[in-house]
Each structure stands twice: as C-alpha cells, then as structure tokens.
N, C-alpha and C positions, 0 to 999 in steps of 0.2 A: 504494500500500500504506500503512497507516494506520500511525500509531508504534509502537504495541505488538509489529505482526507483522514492522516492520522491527526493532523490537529481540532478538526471537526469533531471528529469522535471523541475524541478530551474534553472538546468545549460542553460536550451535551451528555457528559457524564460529572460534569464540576459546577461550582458553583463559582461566582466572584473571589479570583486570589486579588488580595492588594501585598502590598510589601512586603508587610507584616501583618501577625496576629497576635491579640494578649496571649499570654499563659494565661490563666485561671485554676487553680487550686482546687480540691473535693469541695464543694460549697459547705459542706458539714464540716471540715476543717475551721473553714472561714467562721461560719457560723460558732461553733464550739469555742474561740475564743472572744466572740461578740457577747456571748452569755457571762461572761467575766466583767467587760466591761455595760453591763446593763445592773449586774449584781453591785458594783461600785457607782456606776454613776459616775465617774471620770473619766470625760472623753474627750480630752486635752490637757492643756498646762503641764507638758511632762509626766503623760501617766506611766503606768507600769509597764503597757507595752511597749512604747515610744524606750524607756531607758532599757527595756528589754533586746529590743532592737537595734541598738545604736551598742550596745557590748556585742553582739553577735556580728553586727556588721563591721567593730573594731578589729575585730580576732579575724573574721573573712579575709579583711583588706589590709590586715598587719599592719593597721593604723593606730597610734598608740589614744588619737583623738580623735572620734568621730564624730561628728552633730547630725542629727535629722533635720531636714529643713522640709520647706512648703515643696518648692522646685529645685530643678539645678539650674535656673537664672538667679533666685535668690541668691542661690548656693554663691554662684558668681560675686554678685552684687555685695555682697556679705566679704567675701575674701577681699574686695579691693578695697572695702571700708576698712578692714582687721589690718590690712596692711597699710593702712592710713597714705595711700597715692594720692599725690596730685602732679597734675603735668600727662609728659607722653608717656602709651605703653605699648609697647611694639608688640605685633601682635601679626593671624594671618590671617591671609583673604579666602582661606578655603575650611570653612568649620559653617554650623549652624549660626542664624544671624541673632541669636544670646550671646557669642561670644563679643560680637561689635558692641551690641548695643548696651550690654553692663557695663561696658568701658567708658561709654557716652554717656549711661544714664547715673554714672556715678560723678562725673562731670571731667573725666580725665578725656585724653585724645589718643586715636587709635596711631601708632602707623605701621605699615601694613608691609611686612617681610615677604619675598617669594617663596613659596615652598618647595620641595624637591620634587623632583619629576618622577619619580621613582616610589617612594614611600607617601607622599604627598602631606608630608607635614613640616613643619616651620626647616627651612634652610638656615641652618647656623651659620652659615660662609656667610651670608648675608647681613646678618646682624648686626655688626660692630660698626660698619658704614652710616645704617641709620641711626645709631646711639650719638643723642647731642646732650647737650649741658640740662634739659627737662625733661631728660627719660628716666624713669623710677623704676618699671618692671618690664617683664615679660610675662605675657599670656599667650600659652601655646595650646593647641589640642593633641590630643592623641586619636588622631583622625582614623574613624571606624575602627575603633580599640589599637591602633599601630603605635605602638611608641615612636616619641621624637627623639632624635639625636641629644638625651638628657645628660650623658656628660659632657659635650661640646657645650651644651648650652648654661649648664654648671659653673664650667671653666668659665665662660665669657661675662658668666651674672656675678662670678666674684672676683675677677681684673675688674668691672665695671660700677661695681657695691650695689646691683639692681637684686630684686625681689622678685621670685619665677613662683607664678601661678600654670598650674594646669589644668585645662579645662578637659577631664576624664568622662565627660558623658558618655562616651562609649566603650569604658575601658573595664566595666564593671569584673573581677577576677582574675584582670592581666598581672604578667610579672613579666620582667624583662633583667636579664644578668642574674636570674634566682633571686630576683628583689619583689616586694611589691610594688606595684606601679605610686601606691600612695607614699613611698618614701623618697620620692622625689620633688625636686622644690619645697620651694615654703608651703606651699597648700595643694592639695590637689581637690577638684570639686567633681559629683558625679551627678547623673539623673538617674531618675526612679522612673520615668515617668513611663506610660502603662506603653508602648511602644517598645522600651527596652528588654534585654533578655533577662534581667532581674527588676522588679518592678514594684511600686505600692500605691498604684494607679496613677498620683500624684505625689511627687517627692524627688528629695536629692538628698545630697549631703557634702559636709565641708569636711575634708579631714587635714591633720598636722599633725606635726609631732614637738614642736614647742609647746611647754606650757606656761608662758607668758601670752603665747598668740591664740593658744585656746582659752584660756580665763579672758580675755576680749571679744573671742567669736561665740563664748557662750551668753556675757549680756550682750553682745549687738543683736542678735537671733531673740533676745524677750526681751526689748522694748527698751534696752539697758537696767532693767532691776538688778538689786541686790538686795532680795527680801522681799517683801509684801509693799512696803514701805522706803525704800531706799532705793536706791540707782547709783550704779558705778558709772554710767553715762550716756551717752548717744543710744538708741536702739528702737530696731523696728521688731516687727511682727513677723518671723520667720520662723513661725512654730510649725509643727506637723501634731495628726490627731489620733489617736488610738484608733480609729477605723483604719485609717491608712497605715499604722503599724504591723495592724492585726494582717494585711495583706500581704505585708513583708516577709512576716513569720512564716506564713504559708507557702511562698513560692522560693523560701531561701530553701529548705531542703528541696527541692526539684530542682536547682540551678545547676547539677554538675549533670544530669540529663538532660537538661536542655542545651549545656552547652556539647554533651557529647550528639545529641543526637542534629544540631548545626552543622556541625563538622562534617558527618559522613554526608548530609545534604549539599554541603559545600564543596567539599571534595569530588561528588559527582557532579556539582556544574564542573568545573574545573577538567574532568575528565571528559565531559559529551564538549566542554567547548573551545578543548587545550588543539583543535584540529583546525584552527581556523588562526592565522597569524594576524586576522585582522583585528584581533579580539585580545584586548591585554588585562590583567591584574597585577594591582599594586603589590607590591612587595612590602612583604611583611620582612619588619626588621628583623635582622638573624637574631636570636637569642630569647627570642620573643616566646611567653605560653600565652595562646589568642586564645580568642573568646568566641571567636567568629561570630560578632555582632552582627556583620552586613557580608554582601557579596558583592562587592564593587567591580562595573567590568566598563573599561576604557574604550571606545571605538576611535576610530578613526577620524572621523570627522562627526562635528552634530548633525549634519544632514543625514549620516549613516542614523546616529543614534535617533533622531524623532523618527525616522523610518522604522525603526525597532519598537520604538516606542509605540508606535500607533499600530504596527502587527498583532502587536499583544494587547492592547487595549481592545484591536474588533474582535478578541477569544477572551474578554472579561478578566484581564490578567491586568494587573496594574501597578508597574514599577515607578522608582521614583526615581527623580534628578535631585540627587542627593549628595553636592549641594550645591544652587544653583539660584540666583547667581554669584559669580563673587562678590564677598562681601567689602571690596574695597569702592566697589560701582554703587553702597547705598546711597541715597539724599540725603541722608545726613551726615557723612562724613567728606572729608577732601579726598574729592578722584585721586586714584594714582593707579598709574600701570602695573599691573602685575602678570606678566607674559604668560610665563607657568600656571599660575591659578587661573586665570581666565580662560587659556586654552582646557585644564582640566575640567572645570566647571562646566565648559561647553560640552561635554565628551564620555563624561561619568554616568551612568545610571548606574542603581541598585537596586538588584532584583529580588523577588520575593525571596524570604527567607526566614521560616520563624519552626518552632516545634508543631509537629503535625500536618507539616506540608508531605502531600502525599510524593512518594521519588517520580510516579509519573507525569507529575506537573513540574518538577526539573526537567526531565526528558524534555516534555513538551513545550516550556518556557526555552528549552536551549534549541530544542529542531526549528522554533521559530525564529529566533535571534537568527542560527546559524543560515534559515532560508534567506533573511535578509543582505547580511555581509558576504554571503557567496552569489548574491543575485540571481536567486532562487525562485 
C-alpha cells in the first residue's frame, strides 16, 4: 500500500494528535490525597502538601533549595528580583517568549546572544563581545532539556563578576557531567506547567543552592513576610496551592516511565527519519542524561517545513513551531540580528511527543514528513 492510503487509514482509525498530551494520574490517587486536604481545610499558604512536594522535588533535582511557585515565569521573574538586577542581561533569541519578557517585565534589558547551530543554545564565543559596563547576568535556556555550554559560561560569568540564571523549563531530570542540571548557576528555574513531562497542571519552581539567596526567594515568593505580622521586604504572590501539589505527588512517581517510554518513541522517529538527509536533529550535548522532553526536527528551509506542517494538519496531527518567532524580533525589545536563531526558528518544528502516543502514529507522522522532503 502506497503512503498516502496508508496515511488514510491512520487518519480514520485516530483521533486528533497535537504535540503533546497531559499525563494524568489514577484519579483515585489524585483524589485520595484531596481527602487530606478537605479533612484540614488548608488549601494554600504552604500546606503540607506544597512542603511535601518541594522536599521531594529537592532530592529529584539534587537541589539543596527548592521553592514551589504559581508558574515558571514567576519562577523567572522571582530569580531576577532575588538576584537584585538592574541594567542588561544577555540572554537568547531562541527559548519560549517568558524568557524575554521576565527580563522586560522586571525592568532590566535583554541582549540577545546567537546561539549555536548545532545544540541551539546560548553561544558562549559570543558573549564576552556583548558584555558592557550595565550587564549584570546571564539568562540562558536549556533549550528542549539540552544543556548549554555551563562551564564556558561559568568561566566567562566569573572573569566578568555576572550572575547566571537558567531558564530549565525543559530540563525537568536532566544531568549533565553526572551533575544535576540545578547545580549550575546561581539559580536554575523550571515549569510544571501541564504541557511538561512532569507536571502540577500549573506550577514551576526556583531552585539554588545558596542560602543567603534562598532566605530572599523564600519572602519574595509570600509577599515579603516574616511572620503573620512582619516582613523582611519587597514581595509578591508566588505561592502555589495544595491542589496543584496534590498533582505533583501523583505524577512524580510515573516520571521515570514516562521519561522511558519518550525515549523508545523518540528513538523511532529518529530511526523511520534518520533516511532522509534533509531532515536534521539537534544534538544533544555529549554527557548529557535527557529527558526527551521534545523531538525537534530541522528542515531545510521553512517552505519545506509549512509544507510539512500542513501534511499533517489535513491527517489531524498537529505539530508545533517550537519556537517561533525569534524572540529578538519582539515589539518590545530593540531588533537585533541574530542569523543562527532566526534561521533556526524559521526551520524547527516539534513533533508530537508525549506518553501514550501510539508507535503507529510515529510511523505515520514520519511517512508523512518523509513524503514531503522526498517530494512525494
């Protein structure tokens, strides 16, 4: 049977794939510690699940300080207060547009590093050129859980006395050098948010390992209190609530299936689309234990890729330009070229990927891709 009428036949035995789908837990799980908190009545201000959660998620992430927060823009927004910035932060054009805008909406100025063609995250050859007399940090991602060049960028943050944030929303479980990823920099921040492979529908978290900068990120996160009655200073509303604990609990023990069962998904794109040289994956840095949060595949040009893209859209399948556009082209920041981001942004999709994607819809998501780039 030829591609087309096997892609038919997938299509009307499947229902709508998008990118991703939540995990969700035995709902009796979920529920069963919902009944805890209905028996207390505390379903916020740091209940028992929330500190339950945040020791568990310490020990996960070989964080020695962990915080719950609302999101992982909080999360953000929160690290660049705790690291008291003002001025520029260098930063890149190719991450989710939370990482611009914490920068902006904390009132600091982004500029924006190229990143590497290969790994696609911050270029540290780069860096030292745009460091001036009002740059304070660096904010990097670990782009689709890849690690950045963190001792490169080590070495450059203490020649230049800067403060390195990482913005880890996709790096939930990684290690790299048999480290964990949150022992790198001053801070490393993650998402929860129900899209990820570990999840508490809404949520993120700030971690470090100074405790000068976590006795800070813990009143900045409540409001600034010290007590019922006192306040150590500045502080907003970055709490999280026992319901969204409660979910965390649940889907923390499923996270090493679900990250195994990504893998062997991933590993067969890779295999039905390693035939095709028009079709690339970033390279994961050597050293690396991934997480296989996404499956990012590079085409050739963006004409190739919206042709891809609208394949798989009229078979109900719906990948994402992930991430798109660069975020040095927003309105509210000063343009600046960034060659490398801009061409990868044009170029990137990322295709379905989550637990319970059945392997025939790999198959079938990759015979479609590959009908397109072989001109099929």
């Amino acid at each position: 049977m030829d591609t087309a009428m096997e892609s038919e036949r997938f299509k009307s035995n499947h229902t709508m794939i998008n990118v991703t789908k939540t995990f969700l837990p035995p709902m009796s799980e979920y529920t069963r510690l919902l009944e805890d908190v209905w028996k207390s009545a505390h379903v916020t201000n740091h209940g028992p699940l929330v500190v339950r959660l945040e020791r568990a998620l310490a020990e996960r992430l070989g964080a020695r300080h962990c915080f719950f927060v609302g999101n992982g823009t909080l999360a953000l927004q929160i690290a660049i207060k705790a690291l008291e910035l003002r001025g520029q932060i260098i930063t890149t054009p190719f991450s989710y547009v939370a990482t611009t805008s914490s920068i902006v909406w904390e009132g600091c100025q982004p500029v924006f590093v190229d990143i590497q063609p290969d790994t696609l995250t911050l270029d540290p050859a780069l860096i030292e050129a745009a460091i001036t007399q009002d740059t304070r940090a660096i904010l990097a991602t670990h782009v689709y859980g890849n690690p950045c060049d963190v001792d490169e960028i080590a070495r450059i943050a203490a020649k230049n006395s800067l403060r390195v944030i990482y913005d880890g929303a996709h790096a939930f479980d990684i290690a790299y050098q048999g480290k964990p990823i949150s022992s790198f920099g001053d801070i490393t921040t993650f998402s929860f948010h129900a899209t990820k492979l570990f999840h508490t529908v809404e949520g993120g978290a700030i971690t470090c390992e100074d405790d000068a900068l976590a006795h800070r990120i813990s009143y900045l996160r409540n409001f600034g209190h010290n007590g019922p009655e006192g306040f150590w200073g500045l502080g907003i509303n970055g709490k999280n609530s026992e319901f969204h604990a409660a979910m965390g609990l649940c889907v923390l023990p499923y996270v090493d299936g679900i990250i195994d069962e990504r893998r062997v998904l991933s590993t067969r794109y890779d295999e039905r689309l390693k035939r095709s040289p028009a079709i690339r994956r970033p390279m994961i840095r050597p050293g690396t234990r991934y997480n296989y949060a996404y499956h990012a595949v590079l085409f050739q040009s963006e004409a190739v890729l919206l042709e891809a893209r609208d394949a798989l859209n009229r078979h109900d399948i719906f990948p994402r330009r992930y991430f798109y556009p660069d975020l040095s082209q927003l309105p509210y920041v000063a343009s600046q070229r960034m060659p490398v981001g801009a061409s990868v942004a044009e170029r990137v999709l990322c295709l379905p990927l989550y637990a319970g994607l059945p392997t025939d819809a790999v198959d079938a998501i990759s015979d479609i891709v590959l009908a397109v780039v072989e001109g099929r």
